[in-house]
Structures are given as C-alpha cells and as structure tokens.
N, CA and C atoms of all chains as a GROMACS GRO file, in nm:
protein
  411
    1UNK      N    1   1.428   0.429   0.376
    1UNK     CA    2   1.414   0.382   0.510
    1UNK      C    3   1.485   0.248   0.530
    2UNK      N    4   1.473   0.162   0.442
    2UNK     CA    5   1.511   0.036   0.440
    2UNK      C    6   1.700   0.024   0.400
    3UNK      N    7   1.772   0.003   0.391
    3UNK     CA    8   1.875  -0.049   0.345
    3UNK      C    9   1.870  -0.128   0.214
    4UNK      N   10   1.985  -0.120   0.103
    4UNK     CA   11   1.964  -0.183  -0.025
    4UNK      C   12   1.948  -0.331   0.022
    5UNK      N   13   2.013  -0.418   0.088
    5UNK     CA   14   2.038  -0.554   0.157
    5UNK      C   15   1.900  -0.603   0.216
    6UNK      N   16   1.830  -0.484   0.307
    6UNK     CA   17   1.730  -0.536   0.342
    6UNK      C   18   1.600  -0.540   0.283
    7UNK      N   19   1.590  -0.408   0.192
    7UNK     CA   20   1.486  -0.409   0.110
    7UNK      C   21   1.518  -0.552  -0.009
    8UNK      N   22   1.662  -0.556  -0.026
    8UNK     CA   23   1.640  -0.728  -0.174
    8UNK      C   24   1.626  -0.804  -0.066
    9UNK      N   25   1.608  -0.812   0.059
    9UNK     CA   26   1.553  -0.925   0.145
    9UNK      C   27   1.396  -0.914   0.139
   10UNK      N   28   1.326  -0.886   0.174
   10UNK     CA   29   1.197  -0.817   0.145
   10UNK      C   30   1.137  -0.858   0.027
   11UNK      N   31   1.216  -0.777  -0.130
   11UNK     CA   32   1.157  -0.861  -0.187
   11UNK      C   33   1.160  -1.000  -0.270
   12UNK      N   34   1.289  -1.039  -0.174
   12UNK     CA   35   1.318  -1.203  -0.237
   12UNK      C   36   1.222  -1.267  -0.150
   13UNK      N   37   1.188  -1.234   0.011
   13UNK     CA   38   1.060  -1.299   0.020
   13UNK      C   39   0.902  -1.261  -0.048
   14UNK      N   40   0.953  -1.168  -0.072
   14UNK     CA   41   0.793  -1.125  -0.116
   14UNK      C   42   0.767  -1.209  -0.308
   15UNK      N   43   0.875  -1.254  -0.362
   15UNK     CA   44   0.862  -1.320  -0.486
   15UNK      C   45   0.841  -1.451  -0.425
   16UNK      N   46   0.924  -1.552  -0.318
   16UNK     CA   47   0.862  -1.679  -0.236
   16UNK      C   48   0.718  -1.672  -0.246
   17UNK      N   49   0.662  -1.555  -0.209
   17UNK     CA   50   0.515  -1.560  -0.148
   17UNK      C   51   0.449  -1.546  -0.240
   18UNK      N   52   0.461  -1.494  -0.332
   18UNK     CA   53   0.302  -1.422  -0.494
   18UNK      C   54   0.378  -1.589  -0.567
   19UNK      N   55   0.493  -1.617  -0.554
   19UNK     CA   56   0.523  -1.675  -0.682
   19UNK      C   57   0.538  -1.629  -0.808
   20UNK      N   58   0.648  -1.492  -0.796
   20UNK     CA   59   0.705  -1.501  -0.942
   20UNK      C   60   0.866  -1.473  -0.894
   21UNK      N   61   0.945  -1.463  -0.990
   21UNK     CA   62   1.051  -1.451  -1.050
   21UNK      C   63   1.131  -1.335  -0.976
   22UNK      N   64   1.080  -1.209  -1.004
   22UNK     CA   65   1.100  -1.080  -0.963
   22UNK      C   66   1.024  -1.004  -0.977
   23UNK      N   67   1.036  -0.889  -0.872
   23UNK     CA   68   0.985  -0.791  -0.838
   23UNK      C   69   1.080  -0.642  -0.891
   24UNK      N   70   0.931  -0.564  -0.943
   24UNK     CA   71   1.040  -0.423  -0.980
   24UNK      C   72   0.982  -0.294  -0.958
   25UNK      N   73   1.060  -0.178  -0.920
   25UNK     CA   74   0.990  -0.048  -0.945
   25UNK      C   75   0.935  -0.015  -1.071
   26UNK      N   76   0.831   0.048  -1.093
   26UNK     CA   77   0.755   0.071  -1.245
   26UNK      C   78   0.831   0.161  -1.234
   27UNK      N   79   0.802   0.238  -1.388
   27UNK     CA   80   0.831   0.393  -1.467
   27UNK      C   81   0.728   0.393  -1.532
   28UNK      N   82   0.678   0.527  -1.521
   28UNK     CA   83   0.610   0.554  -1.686
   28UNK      C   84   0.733   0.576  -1.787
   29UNK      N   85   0.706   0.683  -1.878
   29UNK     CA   86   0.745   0.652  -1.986
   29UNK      C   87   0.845   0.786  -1.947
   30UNK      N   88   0.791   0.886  -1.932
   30UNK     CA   89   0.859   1.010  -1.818
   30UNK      C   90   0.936   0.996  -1.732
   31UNK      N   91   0.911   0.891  -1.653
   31UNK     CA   92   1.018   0.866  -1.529
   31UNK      C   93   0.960   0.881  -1.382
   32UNK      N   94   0.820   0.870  -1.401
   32UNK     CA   95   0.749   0.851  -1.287
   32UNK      C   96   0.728   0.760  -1.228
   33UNK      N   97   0.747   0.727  -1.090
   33UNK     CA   98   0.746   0.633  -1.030
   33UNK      C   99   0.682   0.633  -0.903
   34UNK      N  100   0.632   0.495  -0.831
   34UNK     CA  101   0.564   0.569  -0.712
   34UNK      C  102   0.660   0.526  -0.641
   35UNK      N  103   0.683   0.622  -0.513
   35UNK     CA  104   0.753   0.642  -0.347
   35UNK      C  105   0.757   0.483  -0.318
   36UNK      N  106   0.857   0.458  -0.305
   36UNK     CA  107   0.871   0.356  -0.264
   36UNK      C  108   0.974   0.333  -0.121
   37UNK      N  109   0.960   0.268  -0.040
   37UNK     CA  110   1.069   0.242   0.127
   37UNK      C  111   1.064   0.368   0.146
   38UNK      N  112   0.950   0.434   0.177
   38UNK     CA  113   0.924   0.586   0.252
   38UNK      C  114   0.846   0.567   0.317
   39UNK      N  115   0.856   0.673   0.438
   39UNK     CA  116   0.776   0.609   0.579
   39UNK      C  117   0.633   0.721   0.581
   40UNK      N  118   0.526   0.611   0.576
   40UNK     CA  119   0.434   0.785   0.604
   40UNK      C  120   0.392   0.769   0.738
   41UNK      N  121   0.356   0.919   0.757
   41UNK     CA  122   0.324   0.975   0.896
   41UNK      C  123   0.229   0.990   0.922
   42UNK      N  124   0.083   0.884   0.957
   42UNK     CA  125  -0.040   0.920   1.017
   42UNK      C  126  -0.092   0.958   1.141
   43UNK      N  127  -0.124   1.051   1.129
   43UNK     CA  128  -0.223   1.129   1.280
   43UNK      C  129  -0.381   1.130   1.265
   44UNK      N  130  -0.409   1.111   1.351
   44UNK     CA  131  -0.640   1.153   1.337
   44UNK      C  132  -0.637   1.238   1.282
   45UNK      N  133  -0.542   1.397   1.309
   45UNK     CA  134  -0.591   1.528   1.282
   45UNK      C  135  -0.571   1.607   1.122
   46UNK      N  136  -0.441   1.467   1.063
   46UNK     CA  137  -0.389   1.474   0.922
   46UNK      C  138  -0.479   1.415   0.808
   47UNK      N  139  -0.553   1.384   0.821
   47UNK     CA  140  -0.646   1.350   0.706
   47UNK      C  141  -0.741   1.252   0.748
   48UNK      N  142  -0.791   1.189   0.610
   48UNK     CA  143  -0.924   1.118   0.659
   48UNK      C  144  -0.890   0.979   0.597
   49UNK      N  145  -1.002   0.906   0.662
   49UNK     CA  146  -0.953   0.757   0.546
   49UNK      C  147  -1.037   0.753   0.417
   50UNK      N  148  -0.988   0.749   0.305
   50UNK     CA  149  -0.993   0.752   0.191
   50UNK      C  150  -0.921   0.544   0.095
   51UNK      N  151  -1.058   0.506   0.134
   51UNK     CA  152  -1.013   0.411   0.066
   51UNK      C  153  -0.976   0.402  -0.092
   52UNK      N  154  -0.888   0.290  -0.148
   52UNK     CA  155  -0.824   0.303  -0.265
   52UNK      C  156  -0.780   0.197  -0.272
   53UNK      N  157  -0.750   0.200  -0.438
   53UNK     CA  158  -0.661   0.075  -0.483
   53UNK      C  159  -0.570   0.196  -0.530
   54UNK      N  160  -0.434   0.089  -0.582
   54UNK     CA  161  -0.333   0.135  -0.634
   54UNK      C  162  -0.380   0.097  -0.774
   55UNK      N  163  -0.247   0.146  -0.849
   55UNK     CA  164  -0.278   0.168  -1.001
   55UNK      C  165  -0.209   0.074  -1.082
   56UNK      N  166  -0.240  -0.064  -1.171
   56UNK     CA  167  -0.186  -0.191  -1.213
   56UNK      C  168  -0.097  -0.057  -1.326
   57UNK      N  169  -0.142   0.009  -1.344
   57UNK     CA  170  -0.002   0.066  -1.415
   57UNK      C  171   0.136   0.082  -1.396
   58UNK      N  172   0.153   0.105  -1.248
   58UNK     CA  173   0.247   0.064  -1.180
   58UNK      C  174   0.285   0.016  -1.088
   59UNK      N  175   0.197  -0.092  -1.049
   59UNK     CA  176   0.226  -0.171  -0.953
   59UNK      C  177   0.153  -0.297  -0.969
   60UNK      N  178   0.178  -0.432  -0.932
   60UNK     CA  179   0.076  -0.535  -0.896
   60UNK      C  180   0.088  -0.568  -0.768
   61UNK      N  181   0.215  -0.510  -0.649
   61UNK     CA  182   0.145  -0.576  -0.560
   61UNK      C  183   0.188  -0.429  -0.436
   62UNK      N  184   0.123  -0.404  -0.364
   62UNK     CA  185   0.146  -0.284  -0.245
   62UNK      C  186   0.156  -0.396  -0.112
   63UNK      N  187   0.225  -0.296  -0.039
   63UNK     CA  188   0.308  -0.332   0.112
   63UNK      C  189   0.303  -0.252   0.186
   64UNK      N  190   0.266  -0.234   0.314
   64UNK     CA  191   0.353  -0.192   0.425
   64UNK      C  192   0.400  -0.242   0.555
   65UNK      N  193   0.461  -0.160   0.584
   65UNK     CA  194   0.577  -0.270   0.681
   65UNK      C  195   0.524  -0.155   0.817
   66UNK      N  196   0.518  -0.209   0.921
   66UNK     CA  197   0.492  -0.100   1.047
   66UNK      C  198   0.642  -0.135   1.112
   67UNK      N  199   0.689  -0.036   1.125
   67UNK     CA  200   0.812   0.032   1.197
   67UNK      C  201   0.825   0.036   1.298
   68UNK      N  202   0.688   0.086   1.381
   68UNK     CA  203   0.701   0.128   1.547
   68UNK      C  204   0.563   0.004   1.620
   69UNK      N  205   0.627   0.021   1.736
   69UNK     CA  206   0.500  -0.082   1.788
   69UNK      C  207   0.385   0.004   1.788
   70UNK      N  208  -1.266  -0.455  -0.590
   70UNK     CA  209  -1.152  -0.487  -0.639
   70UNK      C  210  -1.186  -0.483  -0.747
   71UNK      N  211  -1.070  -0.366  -0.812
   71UNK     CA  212  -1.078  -0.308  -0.927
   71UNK      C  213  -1.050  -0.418  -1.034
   72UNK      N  214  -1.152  -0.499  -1.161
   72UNK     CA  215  -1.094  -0.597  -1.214
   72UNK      C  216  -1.095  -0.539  -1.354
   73UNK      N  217  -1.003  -0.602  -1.459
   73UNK     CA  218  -0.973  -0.570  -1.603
   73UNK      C  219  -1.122  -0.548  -1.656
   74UNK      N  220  -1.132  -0.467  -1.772
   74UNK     CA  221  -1.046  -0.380  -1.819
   74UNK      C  222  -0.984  -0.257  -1.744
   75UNK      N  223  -1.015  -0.272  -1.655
   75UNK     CA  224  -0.986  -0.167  -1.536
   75UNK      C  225  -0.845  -0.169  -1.476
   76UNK      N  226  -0.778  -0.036  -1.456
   76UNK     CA  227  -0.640  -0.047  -1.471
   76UNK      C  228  -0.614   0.036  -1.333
   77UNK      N  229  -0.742   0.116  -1.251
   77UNK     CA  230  -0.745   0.162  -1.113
   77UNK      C  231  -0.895   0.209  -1.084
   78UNK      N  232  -0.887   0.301  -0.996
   78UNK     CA  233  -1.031   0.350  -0.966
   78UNK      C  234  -1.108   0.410  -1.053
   79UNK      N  235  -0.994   0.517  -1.064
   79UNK     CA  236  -1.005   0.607  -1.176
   79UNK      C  237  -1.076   0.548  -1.300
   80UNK      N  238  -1.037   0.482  -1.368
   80UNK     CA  239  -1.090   0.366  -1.493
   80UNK      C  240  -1.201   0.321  -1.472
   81UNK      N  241  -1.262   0.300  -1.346
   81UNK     CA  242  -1.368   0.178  -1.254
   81UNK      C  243  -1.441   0.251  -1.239
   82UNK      N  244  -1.461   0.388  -1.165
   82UNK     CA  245  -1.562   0.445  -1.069
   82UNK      C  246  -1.557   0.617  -1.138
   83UNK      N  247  -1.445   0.671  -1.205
   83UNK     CA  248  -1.396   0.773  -1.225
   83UNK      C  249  -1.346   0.854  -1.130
   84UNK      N  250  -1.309   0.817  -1.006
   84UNK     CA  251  -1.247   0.877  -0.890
   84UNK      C  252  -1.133   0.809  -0.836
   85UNK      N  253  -1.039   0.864  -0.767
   85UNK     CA  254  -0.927   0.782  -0.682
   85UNK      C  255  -0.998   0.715  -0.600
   86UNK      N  256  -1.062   0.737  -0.526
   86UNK     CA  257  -1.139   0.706  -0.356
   86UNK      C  258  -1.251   0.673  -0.368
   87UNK      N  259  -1.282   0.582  -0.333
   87UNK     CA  260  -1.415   0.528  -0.312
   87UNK      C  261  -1.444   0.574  -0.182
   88UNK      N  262  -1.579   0.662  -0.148
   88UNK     CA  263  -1.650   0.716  -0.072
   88UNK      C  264  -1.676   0.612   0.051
   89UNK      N  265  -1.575   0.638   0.198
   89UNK     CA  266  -1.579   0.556   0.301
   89UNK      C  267  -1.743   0.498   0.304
   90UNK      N  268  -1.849   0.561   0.298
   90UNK     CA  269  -1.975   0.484   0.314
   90UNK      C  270  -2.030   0.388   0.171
   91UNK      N  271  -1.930   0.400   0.147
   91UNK     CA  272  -1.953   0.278  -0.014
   91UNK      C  273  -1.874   0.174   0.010
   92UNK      N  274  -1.770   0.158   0.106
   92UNK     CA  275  -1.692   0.093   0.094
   92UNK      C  276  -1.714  -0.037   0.224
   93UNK      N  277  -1.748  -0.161   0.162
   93UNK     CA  278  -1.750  -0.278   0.269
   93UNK      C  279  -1.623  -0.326   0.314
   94UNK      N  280  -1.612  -0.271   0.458
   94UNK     CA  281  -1.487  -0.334   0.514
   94UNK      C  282  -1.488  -0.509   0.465
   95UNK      N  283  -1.396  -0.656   0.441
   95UNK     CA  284  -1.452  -0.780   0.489
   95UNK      C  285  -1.287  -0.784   0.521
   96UNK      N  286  -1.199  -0.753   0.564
   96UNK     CA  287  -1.065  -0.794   0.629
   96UNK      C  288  -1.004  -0.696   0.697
   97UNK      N  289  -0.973  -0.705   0.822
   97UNK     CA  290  -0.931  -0.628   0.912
   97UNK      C  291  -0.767  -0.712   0.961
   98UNK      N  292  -0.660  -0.595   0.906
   98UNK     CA  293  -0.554  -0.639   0.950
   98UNK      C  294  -0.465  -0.519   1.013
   99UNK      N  295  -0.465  -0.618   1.182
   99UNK     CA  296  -0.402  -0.531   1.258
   99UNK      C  297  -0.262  -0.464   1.257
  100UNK      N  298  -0.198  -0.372   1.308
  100UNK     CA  299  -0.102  -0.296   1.273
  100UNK      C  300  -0.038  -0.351   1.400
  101UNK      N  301   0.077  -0.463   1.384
  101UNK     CA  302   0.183  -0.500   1.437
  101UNK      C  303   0.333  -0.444   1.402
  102UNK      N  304   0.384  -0.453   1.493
  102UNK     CA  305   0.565  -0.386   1.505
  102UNK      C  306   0.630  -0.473   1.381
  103UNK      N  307   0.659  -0.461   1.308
  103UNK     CA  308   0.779  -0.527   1.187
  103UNK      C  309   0.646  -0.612   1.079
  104UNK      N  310   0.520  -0.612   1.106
  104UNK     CA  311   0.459  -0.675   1.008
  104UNK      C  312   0.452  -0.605   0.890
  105UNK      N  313   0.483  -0.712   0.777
  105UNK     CA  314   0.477  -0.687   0.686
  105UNK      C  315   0.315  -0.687   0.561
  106UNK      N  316   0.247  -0.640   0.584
  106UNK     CA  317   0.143  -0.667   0.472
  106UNK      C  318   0.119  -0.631   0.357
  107UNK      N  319   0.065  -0.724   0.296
  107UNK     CA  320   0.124  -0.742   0.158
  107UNK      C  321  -0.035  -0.743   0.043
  108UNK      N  322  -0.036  -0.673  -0.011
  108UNK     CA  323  -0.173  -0.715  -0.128
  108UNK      C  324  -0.143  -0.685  -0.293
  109UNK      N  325  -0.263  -0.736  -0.340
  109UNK     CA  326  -0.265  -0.704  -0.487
  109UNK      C  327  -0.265  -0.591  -0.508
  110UNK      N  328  -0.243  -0.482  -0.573
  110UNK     CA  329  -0.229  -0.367  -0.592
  110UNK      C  330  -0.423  -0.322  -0.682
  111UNK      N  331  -0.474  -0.415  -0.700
  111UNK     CA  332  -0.608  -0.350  -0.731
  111UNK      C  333  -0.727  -0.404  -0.633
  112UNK      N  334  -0.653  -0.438  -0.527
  112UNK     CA  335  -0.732  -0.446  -0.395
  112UNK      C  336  -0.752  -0.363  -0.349
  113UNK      N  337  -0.896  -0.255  -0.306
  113UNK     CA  338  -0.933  -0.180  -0.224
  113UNK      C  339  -0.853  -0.175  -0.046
  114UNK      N  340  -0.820  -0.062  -0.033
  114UNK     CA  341  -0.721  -0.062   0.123
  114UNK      C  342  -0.740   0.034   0.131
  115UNK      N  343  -0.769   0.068   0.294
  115UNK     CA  344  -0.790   0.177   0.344
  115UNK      C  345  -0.733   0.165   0.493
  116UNK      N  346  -0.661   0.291   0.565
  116UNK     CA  347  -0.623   0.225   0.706
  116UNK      C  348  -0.704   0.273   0.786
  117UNK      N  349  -0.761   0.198   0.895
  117UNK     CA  350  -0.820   0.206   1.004
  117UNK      C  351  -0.808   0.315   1.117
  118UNK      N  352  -0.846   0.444   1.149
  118UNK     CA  353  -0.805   0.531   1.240
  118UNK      C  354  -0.822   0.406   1.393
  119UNK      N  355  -0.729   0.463   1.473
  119UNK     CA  356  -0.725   0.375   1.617
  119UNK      C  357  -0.734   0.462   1.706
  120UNK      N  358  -0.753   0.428   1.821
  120UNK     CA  359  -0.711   0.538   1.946
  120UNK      C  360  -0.580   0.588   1.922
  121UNK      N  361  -0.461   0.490   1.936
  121UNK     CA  362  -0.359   0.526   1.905
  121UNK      C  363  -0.324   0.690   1.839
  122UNK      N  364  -0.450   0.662   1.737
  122UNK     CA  365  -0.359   0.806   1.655
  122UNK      C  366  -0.388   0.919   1.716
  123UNK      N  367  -0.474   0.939   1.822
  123UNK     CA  368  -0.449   1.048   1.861
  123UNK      C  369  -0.404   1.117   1.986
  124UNK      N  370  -0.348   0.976   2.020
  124UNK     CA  371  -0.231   1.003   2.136
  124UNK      C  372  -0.073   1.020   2.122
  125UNK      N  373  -0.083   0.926   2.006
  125UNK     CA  374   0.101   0.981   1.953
  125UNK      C  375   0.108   0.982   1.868
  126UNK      N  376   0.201   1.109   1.798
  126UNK     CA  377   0.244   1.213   1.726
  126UNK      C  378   0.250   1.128   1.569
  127UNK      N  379   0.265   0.962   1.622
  127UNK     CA  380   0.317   0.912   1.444
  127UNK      C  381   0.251   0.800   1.474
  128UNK      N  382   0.183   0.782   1.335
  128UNK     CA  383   0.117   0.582   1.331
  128UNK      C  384   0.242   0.552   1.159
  129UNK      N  385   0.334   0.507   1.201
  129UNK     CA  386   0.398   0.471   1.082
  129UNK      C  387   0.387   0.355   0.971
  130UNK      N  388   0.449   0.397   0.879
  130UNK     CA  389   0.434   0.280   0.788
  130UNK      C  390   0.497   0.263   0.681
  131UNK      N  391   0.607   0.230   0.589
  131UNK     CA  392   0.665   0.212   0.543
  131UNK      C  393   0.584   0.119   0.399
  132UNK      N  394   0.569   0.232   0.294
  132UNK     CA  395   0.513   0.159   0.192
  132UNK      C  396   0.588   0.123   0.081
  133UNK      N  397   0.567   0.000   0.014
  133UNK     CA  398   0.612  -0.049  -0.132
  133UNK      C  399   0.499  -0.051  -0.244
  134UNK      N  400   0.594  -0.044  -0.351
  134UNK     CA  401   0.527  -0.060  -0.478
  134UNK      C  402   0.584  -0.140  -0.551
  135UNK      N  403   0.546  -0.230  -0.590
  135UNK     CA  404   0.639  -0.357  -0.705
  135UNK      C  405   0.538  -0.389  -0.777
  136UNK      N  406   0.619  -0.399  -0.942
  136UNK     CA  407   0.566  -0.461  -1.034
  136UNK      C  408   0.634  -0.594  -1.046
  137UNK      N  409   0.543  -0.681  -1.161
  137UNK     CA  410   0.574  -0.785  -1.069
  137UNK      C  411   0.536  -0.858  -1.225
   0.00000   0.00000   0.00000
C-alpha cells in the first residue's frame, strides 16, 4: 500500500519515537512473516472484535495508519 | 499486557483472544484520516465497531509489524 520511500519514512519516524536504531520485518526460521503495509477491510457484518496482542516473536511494536477519513 | 516469560496470548492465557467480556477497555483511540497509531506489540488491541461500519462498505487500515 505504502511506497518503499514512504514506508522508510514511517519507519525512520517511528525509530525517533520508541528510540531505537532500527526497525525490521521478523522471519521465523521458515520464512514466515507477518503482512505487513496491507490494508484491511472492516465491516460490522465481517467479524467480531476479538481483542489481542501480537506476538514478541515477531514483532515489538504494531501500527496502523487509517487511509480513509 | 502480555508480560515475560510470555511471548503472546497464546503463552499467557492459552488462546489468541481474550474473550471481549474479559477485556478492560482503559484507552480509546479514535480513527482519524492519515493517523498513525502506534503500540507495543504485547499490548492488548482491539478495534472499536462504530456506526460508521455499517454504513460504508470499508473501515480501513493499514497495518505494520516491526521488530525492533
């Protein structure tokens, strides 16, 4: 969704803000990775809210960006 | 908020999802045009149904994952 330019904008601010160094996509060891600059599509009639954390296995920090007003 | 030795829910509770009536909302952040929000990745998040969603077709959102 994002552009390569705008997503390393994104997360050169997003390293300003936590305070580290860099930011990276995980892998497991397989080559799994989570979806990353993909847009999801919520409706009432598409599911329910299901709260959650993400998984420090591959990630320490989650984002989203709203697209539309 | 899932804390060490705990590595997600799964590890914590033995489930992905914590059961909406278990779960204490304490931060409500609204869904603005280009905002970016940002958390720890073993912070509990869940999104808020609105009127919105069931008047038009898309509530979007553009997610990241970074290790860090």
């Amino acid at each position: 969704m994002l552009r390569d330019d705008e997503l390393a904008a994104l997360e050169a601010r997003v390293c300003q803000l936590v305070g580290v160094k860099r930011v990276w996509v995980e892998q497991t060891r397989t080559g799994i990775h989570l979806n990353h600059s993909c847009v999801q599509v919520v409706g009432s009639t598409e599911g329910t809210v299901k709260p959650h954390t993400d998984s420090l296995n591959l990630c320490r920090y989650a984002a989203a960006l709203y697209p539309n007003p | 908020m899932v804390m060490p030795p705990n590595r997600n829910l799964v590890d914590a509770l033995g489930n992905r999802f914590v059961p909406l009536n278990a779960f204490a909302e304490d931060l409500r952040v609204p869904h603005h045009y280009n905002r970016l929000r940002l958390h720890k990745a073993n912070q509990t998040t869940a999104p808020v149904p609105t009127e919105a969603w069931s008047h038009t077709p898309s509530g979007l959102a553009a997610v990241f994952f970074r290790m860090a």
